[in-house]
N, C-alpha and C positions, 0 to 999 in steps of 0.2 A: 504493500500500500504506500509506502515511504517514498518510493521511485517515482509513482505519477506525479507529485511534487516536484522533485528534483529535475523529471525531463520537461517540467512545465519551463522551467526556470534556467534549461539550455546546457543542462549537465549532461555528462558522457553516458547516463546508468548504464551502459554496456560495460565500461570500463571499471565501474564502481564492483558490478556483480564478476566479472570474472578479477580483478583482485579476492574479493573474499575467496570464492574458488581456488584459487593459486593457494592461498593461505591454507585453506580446509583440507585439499590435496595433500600440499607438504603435512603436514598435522598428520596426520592417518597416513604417511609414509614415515614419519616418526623423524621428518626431519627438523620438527619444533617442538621435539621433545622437553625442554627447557621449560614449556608453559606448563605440565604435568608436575615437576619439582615447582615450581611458581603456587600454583593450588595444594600443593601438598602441604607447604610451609603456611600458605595460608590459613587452610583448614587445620592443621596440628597445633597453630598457635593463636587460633582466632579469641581466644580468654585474653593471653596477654597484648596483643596488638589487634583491639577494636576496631581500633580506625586502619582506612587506606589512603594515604594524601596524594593526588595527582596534582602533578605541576606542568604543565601544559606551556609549551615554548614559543605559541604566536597564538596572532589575536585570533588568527583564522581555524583554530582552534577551540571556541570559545565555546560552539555549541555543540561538537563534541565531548568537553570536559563535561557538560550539562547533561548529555545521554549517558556519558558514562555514572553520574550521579544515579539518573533515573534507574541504569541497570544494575547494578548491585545492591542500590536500595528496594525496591522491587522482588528480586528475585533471593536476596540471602539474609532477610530480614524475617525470620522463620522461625517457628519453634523454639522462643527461646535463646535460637541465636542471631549472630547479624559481623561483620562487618561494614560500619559504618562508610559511605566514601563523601570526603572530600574535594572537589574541583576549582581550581586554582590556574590564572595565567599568569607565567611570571614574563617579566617581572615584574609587572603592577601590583598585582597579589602580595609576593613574597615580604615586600616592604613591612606589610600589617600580618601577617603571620609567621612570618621568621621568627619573630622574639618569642613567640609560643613555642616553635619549635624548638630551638636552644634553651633553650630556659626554661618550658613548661615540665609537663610528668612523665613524655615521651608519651610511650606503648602505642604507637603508631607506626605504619608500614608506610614509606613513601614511593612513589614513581614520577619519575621524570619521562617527560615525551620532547625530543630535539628534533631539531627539524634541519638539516644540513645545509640545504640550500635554500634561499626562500624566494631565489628567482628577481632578486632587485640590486640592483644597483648603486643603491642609496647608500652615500657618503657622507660620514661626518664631518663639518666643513675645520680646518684647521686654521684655526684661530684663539688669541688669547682675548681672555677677560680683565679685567681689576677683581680680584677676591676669589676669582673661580679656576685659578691656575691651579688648583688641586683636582680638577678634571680636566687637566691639558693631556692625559695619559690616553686618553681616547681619540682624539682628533687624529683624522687623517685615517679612520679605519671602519671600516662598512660598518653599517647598522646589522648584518647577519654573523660579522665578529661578536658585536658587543653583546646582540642577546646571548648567542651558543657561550660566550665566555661568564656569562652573568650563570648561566645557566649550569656551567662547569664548577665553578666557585661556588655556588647555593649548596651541589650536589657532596663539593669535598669539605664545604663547613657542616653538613649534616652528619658528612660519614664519619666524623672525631666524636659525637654524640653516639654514636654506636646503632645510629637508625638498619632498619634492616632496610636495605635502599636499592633497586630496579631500573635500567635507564632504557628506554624506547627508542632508537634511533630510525627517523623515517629520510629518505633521500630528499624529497620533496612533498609538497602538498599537491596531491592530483587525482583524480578520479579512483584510481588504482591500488594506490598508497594508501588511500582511506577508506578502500573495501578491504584492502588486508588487517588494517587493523581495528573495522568494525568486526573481523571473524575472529580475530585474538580475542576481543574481549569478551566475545560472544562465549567462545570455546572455553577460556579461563572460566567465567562466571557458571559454566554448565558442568563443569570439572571440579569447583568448590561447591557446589553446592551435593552435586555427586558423592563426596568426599565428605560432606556435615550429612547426609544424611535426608536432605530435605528436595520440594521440591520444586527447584528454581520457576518451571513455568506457570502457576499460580500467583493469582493475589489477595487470599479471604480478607486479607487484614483491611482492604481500601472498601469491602462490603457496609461494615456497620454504618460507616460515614453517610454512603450512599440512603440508606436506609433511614437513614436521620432525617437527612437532607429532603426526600419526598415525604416524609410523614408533616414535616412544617408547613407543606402545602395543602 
């Protein structure tokens, strides 16, 4: 149903549905084995590390951080149990949640999502300030430097915290790219819940609301 949207709107979904394919493929060839240990850790330690933090590396990201919300909360919020997900773009985000992170009570699992290339050209112009020569270290260097380096730093001041921490590396953002890792996440979330025991494609718990909601009328 997703897709008539999407080709309303002049996107490839050819290119969207055979990424996920390619992904799902490699997976049941057991060449992304890697997301199995991923859920395994998850599900083994979903007591101590509730939450999952995704940090998200461009803007154009934003409403997949938001689906990824919806899917884990949805589908592993069950019986009892749940990993919690947080969606985050940094580095906007990171500004007002970092000091949580360092500093709060931890028990959180993080992921990071990098995006390698982001296909622009956009240069930071070199130039000095009066009082801002403390950011003369940037100039003269893309704007796809500064986030992936913003993004590198975040990930190696977490890992001295001892975060259990996951990094996503996508080539670019494209049709293809983003069907493969709508089928990670799909696969992941159907792997932990596989693994808790529960199950993921349900959702009683959004019933009672519903029920509320037309009795007021």
């Amino acid at each position: 149903m997703g897709t008539v949207p999407l080709k309303a709107a002049g996107l490839n979904v050819k290119n969207l549905l055979e990424g996920a394919k390619e992904f799902r493929k490699k997976f049941f060839q057991k060449k992304e084995w890697h997301l199995n240990k991923k859920a395994a850790f998850y599900a083994q330690n979903y007591q101590k590390y509730p939450i999952n933090v995704m940090f998200a590396y461009s803007n154009m990201l934003s409403s997949f951080k938001d689906w990824f919300v919806q899917l884990f909360g949805e589908s592993l919020g069950k019986d009892g149990k749940e990993i919690m997900p947080v969606g985050h773009i940094g580095s906007i985000d990171q500004h007002s949640f970092l000091q949580l992170l360092m500093e709060g009570m931890g028990k959180k699992t993080l992921t990071f999502v990098k995006i390698e290339n982001f296909q622009s050209k956009l240069t930071i112009p070199d130039i000095n300030l009066p009082y801002l020569e403390a950011t003369d270290f940037v100039n003269a260097h893309t704007f796809n430097e500064l986030i992936n380096k913003e993004c590198d730093s975040t990930l190696e001041a977490l890992l001295s915290k001892n975060y259990p921490i996951d990094l996503i590396t996508i080539s670019q953002i494209n049709e293809k790219n983003t069907g493969n890792l709508i089928m990670y996440y799909e696969i992941l979330t159907s792997a932990i819940g596989s693994l808790l025991g529960i199950n993921t494609y349900n959702q009683p718990g959004v019933e009672l609301g519903k029920q509320i909601l037309r009795n007021k009328f």
